[in-house]
C-alpha positions, 0 to 999 in steps of 0.5 A: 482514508487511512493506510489500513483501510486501503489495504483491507478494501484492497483485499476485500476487492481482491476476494470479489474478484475470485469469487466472481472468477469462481461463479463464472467458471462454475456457470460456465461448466454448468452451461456446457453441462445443459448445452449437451457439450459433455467432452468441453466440461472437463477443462471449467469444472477443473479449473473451476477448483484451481479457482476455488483454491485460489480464493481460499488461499487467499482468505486464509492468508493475505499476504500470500497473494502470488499463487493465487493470483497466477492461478487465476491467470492460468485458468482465464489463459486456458478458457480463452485459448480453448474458446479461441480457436472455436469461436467465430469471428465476432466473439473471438474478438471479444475473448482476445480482448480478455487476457490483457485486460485481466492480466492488468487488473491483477499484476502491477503495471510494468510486469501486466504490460511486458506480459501482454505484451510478450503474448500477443503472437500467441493470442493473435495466432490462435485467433489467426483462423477467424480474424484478420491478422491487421485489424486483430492487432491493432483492436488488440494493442489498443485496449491494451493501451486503454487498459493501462491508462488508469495503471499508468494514472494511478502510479503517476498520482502515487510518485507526486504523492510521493515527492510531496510527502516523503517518508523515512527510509526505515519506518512510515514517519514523516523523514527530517527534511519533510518533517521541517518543510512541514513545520515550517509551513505550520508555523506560518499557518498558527501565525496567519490565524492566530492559532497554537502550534505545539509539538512533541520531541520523543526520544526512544533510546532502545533504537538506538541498542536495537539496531547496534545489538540485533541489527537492522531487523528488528530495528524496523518491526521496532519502529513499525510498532512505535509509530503504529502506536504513536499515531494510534494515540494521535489525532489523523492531522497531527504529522509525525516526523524522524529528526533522526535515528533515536528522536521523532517530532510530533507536530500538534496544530491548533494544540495548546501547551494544556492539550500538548501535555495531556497527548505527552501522557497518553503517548507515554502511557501507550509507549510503556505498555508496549513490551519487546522480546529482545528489548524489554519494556520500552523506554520513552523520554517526552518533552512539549514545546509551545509555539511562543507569539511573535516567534520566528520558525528557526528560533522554534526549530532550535529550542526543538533541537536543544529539547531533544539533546537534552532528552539524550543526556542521559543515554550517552 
């Protein structure tokens, strides 16, 4: 699954949970209303609209996720301290439980877990009156423990994720010394089944102006918007690669020298469309190489070297 379709299934979970959040506080309030607890429906109903704003927050800009997600806290943090203090033993087990659980589905690891954990005497003291103050904390840290298991897996399986692909500080391409473990280990696999192996040297001479002239800005939302559409005009296996500032690497496995030059067109087609405010039309400079038989992965890395100063000829 792509980087895209994380993030917009990652949002659309985000807005089930306000949803949810908004029909369970409205039934709440509604429930209170048929239980004849008139002076307890105050509390639900407004936060029932601070969950309401949250969610349309949310929809109408999702990057703007940080009060919508305090809101949330808040009015869950109110119900249960409310609920807390009237409820009976066995339930208020249940609504200690609450807190830490939600706190850590909505907050990254680190700071959901300082937080729950810098709320513990609150919750317990409200909770002091019907439970056993021993039995309570030990229930209470150990969801909490369960509770960031799968926050903890999770940032485990990223940081491996992370130290077997590593990216380029400045943009979301594959950084030099990955990219060459990468062609390296492509080279062997084209030897081992026979297969071709082609790449793309792309020299993009406006990174260079960017960054000297408007500064490290625009530099970034520049290559954001060339490896956006270089991998928009790639195959999902193709890996694209920073040599360095101005020079990319575009790996072609099973890619002939006829289907290297047809991707060469259509990323030159798609680069010269795209217009910068500060920079004008942009300027791209492409030259395929072929994995030649018998040809040894240093011998390929230096013609794909030799390719790209070529390329920058004529800039300097």
């Amino acid at each position: 699954m792509a980087y895209d379709d994380r993030s917009r299934l990652a949002d659309w979970l985000f807005r089930l949970v306000y949803v949810s959040g908004v029909v369970l506080m409205g039934s709440y309030a509604l429930w209170q209303y048929m239980m004849g607890h008139y002076s307890d429906i105050l509390l639900p109903a407004i936060l029932t609209l601070m969950l309401g704003g949250a969610l349309f927050v949310r929809w109408v800009n999702a990057e703007f996720r940080r009060l919508p997600i305090y809101l949330v806290l808040i009015s869950c943090y109110l119900i249960v301290a409310i609920d807390l203090a009237h409820q009976q033993a066995t339930l208020s087990l249940f609504w200690l439980g609450l807190p830490p659980v939600l706190t850590l589905l909505l907050l990254p690891l680190a700071p959901g877990l300082l937080l729950s954990l810098f709320l513990t005497p609150v919750w317990l003291a409200i909770a002091a009156p019907d439970l056993t103050l021993g039995p309570a904390a030990l229930a209470y840290l150990t969801l909490l423990g369960m509770a960031s298991l799968p926050g903890w897996l999770g940032h485990r399986h990223a940081q491996q994720c992370d130290r077997s692909v590593r990216r380029d500080r400045d943009c979301c391409a594959l950084s030099r010394e990955t990219l060459e473990r990468r062609m390296a280990a492509e080279v062997e696999r084209a030897k081992a089944l026979r297969r071709p192996l082609a790449a793309l040297v792309i020299h993009l001479p406006q990174l260079e102006m960017a960054d000297e002239q408007f500064g490290r800005p625009l530099l970034h939302a520049l290559l954001d918007r060339i490896c956006q559409t270089i991998q928009a005009n790639s195959r999902q296996h193709d890996l694209l690669g920073r040599q360095q500032g101005s020079l990319f690497w575009l790996l072609l496995p099973d890619t002939g020298e006829a289907g290297a030059l047809i991707v060469r067109e259509r990323l030159l087609h798609a680069l010269n469309r795209e217009v910068i405010a500060e920079t004008g039309t942009l300027q791209s400079r492409i030259q395929v190489c072929r994995l030649h038989a018998g040809e040894t992965r240093q011998h390929f890395e230096q013609r794909l070297l030799s390719a790209g100063l070529k390329l920058m000829e004529p800039a300097l």
